[in-house]
C-alpha positions as CSV (number, residue, x, y, z in Angstrom):
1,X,-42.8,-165.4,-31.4
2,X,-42.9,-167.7,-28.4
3,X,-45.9,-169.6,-28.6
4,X,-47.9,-171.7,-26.4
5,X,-48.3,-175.4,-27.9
6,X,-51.6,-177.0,-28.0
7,X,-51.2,-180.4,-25.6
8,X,-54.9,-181.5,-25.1
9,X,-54.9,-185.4,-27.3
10,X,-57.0,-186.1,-30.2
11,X,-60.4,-186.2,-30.1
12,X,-61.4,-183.4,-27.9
13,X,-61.9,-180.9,-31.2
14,X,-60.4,-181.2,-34.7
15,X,-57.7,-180.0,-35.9
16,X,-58.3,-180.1,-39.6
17,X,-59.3,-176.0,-40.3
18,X,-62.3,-177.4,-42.7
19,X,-63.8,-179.9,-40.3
20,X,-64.1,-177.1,-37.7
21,X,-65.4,-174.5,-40.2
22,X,-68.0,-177.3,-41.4
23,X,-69.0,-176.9,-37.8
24,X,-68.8,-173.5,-36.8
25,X,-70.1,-172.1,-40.2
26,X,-74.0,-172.2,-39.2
27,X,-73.1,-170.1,-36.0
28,X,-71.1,-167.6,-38.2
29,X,-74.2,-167.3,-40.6
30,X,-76.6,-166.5,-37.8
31,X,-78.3,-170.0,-38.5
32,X,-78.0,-172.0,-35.8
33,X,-78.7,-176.3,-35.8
34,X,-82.4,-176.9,-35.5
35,X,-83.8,-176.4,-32.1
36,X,-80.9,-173.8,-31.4
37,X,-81.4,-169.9,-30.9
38,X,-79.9,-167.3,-32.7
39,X,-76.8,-165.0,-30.8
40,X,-77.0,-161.5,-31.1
41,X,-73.2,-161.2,-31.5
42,X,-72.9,-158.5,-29.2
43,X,-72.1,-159.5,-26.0
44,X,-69.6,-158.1,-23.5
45,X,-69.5,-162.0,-22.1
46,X,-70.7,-165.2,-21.9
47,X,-70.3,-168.6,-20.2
48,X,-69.5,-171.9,-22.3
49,X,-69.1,-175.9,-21.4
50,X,-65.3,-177.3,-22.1
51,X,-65.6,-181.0,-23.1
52,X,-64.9,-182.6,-25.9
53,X,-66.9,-181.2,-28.8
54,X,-68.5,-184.0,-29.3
55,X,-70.6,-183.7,-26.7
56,X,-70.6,-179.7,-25.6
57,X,-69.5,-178.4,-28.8
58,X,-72.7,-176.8,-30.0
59,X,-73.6,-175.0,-26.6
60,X,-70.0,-173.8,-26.8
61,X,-70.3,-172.1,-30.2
62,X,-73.7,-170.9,-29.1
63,X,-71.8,-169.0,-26.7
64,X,-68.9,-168.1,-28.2
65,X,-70.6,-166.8,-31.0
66,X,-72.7,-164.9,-29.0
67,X,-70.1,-162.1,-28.0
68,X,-69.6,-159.2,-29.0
69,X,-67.6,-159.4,-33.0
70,X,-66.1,-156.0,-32.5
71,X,-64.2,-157.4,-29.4
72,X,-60.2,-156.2,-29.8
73,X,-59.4,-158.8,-28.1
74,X,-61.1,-161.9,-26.1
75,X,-60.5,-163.2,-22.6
76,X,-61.1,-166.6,-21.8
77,X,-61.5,-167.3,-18.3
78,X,-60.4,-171.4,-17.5
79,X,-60.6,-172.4,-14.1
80,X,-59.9,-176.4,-11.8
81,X,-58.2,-174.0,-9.6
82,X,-59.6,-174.2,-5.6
83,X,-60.1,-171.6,-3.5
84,X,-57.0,-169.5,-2.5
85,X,-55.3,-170.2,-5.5
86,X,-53.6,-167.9,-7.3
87,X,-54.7,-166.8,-10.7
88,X,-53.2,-168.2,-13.5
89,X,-52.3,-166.7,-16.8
90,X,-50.4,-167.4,-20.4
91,X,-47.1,-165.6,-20.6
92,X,-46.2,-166.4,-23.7
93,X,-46.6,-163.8,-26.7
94,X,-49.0,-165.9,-28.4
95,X,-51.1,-169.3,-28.4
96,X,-51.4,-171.7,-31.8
97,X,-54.6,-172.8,-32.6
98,X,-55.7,-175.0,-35.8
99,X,-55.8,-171.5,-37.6
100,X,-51.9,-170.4,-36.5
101,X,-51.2,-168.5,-33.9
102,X,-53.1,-166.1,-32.2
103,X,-51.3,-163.3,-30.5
104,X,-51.8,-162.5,-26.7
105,X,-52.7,-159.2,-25.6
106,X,-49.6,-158.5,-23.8
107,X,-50.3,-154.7,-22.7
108,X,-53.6,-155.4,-21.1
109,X,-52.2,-158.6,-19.8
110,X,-49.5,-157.2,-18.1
111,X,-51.4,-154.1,-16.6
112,X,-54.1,-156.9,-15.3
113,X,-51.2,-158.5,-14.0
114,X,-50.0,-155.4,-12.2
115,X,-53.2,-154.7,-10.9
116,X,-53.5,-158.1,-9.1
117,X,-50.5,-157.8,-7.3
118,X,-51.7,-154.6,-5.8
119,X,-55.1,-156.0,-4.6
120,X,-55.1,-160.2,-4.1
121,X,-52.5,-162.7,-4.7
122,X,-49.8,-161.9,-7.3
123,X,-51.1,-164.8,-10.3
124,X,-48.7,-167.0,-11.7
125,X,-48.0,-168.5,-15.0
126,X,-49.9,-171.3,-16.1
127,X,-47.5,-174.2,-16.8
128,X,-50.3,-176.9,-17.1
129,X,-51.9,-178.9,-19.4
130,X,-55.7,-178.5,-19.0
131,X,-59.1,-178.4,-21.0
132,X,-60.8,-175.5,-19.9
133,X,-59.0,-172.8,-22.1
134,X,-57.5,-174.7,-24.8
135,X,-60.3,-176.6,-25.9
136,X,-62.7,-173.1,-26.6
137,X,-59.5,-171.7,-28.5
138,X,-60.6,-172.9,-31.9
139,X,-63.9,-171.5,-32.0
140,X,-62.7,-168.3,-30.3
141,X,-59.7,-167.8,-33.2
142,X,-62.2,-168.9,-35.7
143,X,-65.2,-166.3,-34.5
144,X,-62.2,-163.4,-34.2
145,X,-59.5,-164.2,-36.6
146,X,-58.3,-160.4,-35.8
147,X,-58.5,-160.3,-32.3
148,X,-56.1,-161.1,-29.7
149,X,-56.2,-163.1,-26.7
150,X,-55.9,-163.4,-22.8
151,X,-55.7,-166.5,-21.5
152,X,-56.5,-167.3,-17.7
153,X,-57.6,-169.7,-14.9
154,X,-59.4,-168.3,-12.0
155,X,-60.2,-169.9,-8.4
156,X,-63.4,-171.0,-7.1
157,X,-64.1,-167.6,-4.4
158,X,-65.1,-164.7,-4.6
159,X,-62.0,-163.3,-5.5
160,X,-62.5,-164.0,-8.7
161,X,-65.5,-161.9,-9.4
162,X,-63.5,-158.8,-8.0
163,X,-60.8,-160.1,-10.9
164,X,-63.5,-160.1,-13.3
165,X,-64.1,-156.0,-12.8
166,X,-60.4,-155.7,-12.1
167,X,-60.4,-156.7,-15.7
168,X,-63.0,-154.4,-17.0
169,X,-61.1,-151.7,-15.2
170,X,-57.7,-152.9,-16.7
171,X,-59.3,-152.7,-20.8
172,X,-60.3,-149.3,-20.0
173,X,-57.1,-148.2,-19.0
174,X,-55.5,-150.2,-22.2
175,X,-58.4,-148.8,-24.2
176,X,-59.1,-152.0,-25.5
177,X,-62.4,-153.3,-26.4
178,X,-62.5,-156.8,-25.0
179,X,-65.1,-159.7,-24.3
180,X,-64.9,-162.2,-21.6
181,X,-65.8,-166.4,-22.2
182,X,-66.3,-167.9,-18.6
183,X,-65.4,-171.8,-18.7
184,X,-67.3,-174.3,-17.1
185,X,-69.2,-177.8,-16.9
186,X,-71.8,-178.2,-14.5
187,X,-72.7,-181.4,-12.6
188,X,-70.3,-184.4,-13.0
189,X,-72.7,-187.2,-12.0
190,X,-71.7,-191.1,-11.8
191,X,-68.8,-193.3,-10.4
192,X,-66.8,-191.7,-12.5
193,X,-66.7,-188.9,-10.5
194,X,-67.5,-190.1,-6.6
195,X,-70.7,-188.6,-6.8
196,X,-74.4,-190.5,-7.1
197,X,-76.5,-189.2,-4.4
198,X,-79.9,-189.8,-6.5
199,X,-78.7,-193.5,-7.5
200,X,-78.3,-194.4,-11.6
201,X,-81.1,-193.8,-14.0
202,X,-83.9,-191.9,-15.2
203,X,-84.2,-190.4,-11.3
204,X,-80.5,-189.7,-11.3
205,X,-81.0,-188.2,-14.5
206,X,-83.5,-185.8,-13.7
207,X,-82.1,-184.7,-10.4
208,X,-79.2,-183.2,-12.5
209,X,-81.4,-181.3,-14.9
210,X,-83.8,-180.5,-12.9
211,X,-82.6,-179.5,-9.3
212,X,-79.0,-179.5,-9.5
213,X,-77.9,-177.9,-12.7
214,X,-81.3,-175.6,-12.8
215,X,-80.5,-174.2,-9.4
216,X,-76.8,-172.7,-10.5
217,X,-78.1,-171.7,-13.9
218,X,-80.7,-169.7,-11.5
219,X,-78.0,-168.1,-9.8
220,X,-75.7,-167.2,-12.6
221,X,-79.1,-165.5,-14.4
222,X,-79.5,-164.1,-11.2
223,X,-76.4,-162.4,-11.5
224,X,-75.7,-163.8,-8.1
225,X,-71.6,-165.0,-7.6
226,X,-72.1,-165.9,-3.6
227,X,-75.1,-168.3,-4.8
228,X,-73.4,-169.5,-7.7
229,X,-70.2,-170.3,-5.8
230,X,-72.3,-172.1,-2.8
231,X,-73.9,-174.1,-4.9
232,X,-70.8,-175.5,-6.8
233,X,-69.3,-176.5,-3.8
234,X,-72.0,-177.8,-1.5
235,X,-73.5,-179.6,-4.5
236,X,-70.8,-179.8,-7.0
237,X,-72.9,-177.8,-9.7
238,X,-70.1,-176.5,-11.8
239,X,-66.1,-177.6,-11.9
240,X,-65.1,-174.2,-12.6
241,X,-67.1,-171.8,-10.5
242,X,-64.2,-169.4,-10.6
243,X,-64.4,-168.8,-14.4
244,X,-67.9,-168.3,-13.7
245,X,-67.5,-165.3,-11.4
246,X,-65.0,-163.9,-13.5
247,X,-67.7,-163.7,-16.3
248,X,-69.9,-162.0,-13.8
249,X,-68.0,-159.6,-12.5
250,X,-66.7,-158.3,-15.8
251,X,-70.4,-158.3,-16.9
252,X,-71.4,-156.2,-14.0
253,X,-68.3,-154.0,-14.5
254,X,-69.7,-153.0,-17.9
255,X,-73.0,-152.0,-16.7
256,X,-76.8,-153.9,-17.2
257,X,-76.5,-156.7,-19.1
258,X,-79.6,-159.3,-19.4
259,X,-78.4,-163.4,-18.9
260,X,-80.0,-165.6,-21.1
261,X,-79.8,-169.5,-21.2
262,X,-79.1,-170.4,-24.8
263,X,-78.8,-173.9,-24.4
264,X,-78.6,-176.5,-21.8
265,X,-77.8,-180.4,-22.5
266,X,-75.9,-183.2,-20.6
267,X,-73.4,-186.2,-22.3
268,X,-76.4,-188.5,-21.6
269,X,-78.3,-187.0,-24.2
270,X,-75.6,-188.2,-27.0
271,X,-74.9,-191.4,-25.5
272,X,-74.0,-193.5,-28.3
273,X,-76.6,-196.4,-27.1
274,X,-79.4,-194.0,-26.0
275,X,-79.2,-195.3,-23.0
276,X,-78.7,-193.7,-19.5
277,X,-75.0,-193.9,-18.8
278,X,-74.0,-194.8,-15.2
279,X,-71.9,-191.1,-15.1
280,X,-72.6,-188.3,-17.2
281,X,-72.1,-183.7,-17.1
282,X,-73.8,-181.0,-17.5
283,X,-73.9,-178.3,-20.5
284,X,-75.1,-174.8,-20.2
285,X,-74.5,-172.2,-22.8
286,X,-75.4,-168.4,-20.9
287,X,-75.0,-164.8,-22.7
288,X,-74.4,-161.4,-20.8
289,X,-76.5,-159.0,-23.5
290,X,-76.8,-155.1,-22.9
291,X,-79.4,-154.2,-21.4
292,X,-82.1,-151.9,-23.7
């Protein structure tokens, strides 16, 4: 089988199977770290952080654990792809992971393929080394150990919520059950990124949380892609807005689904020192539930 190797360094997520069973193994039982809610396990999709586990990990297996367990196979949506880029997929026949390899869904990938070349810009395949896929893989093979896998990037426009249904359209053609993991961070705050309009501090701090990052979680509750997507590039609310849509649109696709915020955190808050760091991002775990 040609695989697709893992290339992100040490340190972003282990790669000893117990250490990330130790982890993942409250999610799996249904009992979450304190302060966490439960997951219903059934839905169609759901949107998850992509740092180092360290600091996102437990918003990330909130959400992952969230979908839907009966899910043939899972698509994760990556994106740090601008607008007017083409999509970008796996096309290899499988991806290793700490567990082995986990096979790619090469019917429904190829007739999602097919389907974008008739409507937006033919994708091409992803050669690159980057986070926002690889680094949910483990939980994702370790939540589904039966399931099989898409792997994608998508651009920040709208596009991308049109691929999202495209994609819902495509598993019903395939007759494949699927579930969808959107991939993003939100705010990237500090020198470290170019970007400190509220200064350094407590001020800074809060201005994330509060007005920044709580005004694109509206949006994505909201169920709202054009917000969303303004917001991520006028403010620079989310890296990966594409993903986002993505998740969206295959949400909508499936009929009424209900968002719900399950958690919401930034690096600041396990800053080794306790202190404010002068540059800091933004967590948000959401899940897509059907609606009663």
């Amino acid at each position: 089988m040609n695989l697709r190797e893992l290339c992100l360094p040490l340190g972003w997520y282990p790669r000893e199977t117990g250490k990330i069973e130790e982890f993942l193994e409250p999610f799996a039982a249904n009992v979450c770290p304190a302060g966490s809610p439960s997951t219903d396990r059934r839905a169609p999709a759901a949107i998850a952080p992509h740092a180092g586990w360290y600091y996102s990990g437990l918003p990330a297996a909130m959400a992952v654990s969230s979908l839907d367990r009966e899910a043939e196979t899972v698509a994760i949506i990556g994106g740090h792809l601008a607008s007017g880029m083409p999509i970008l997929l796996a096309e290899e026949e499988g991806v290793k992971t700490p567990f082995g390899a986990m096979k790619i869904d090469q019917d429904l990938r190829d007739e999602f393929k097919k389907q974008v070349c008739t409507k937006m810009n033919p994708p091409r395949p992803d050669r690159y080394q980057d986070n926002t896929v690889e680094v949910l893989l483990p939980m994702v093979h370790y939540f589904f150990p039966r399931a099989e896998l898409l792997w994608l990037r998508f651009p920040a426009d709208l596009s991308s919520c049109e691929a999202g249904k495209l994609l819902a359209e495509c598993a019903g053609k395939c007759g494949k059950r699927i579930a969808v993991l959107g991939s993003t961070d939100l705010t990237h705050y500090g020198d470290n990124y170019g970007y400190s309009p509220k200064g350094r501090g407590k001020p800074a701090l809060e201005w994330v949380k509060n007005v920044n990052d709580a005004a694109f979680i509206a949006a994505v509750l909201d169920g709202d892609p054009s917000r969303a997507l303004k917001l991520a590039g006028e403010t620079g609310a989310a890296c990966s807005a594409g993903a986002v849509l993505g998740a969206l649109g295959f949400a909508a696709a499936g009929g009424k689904t209900s968002a719900r915020l399950l958690d919401y955190r930034t690096s600041a808050e396990v800053h080794p020192d306790g202190e404010i760091p002068g540059s800091f991002v933004g967590y948000a775990a959401v899940t897509f539930l059907p609606a009663l």
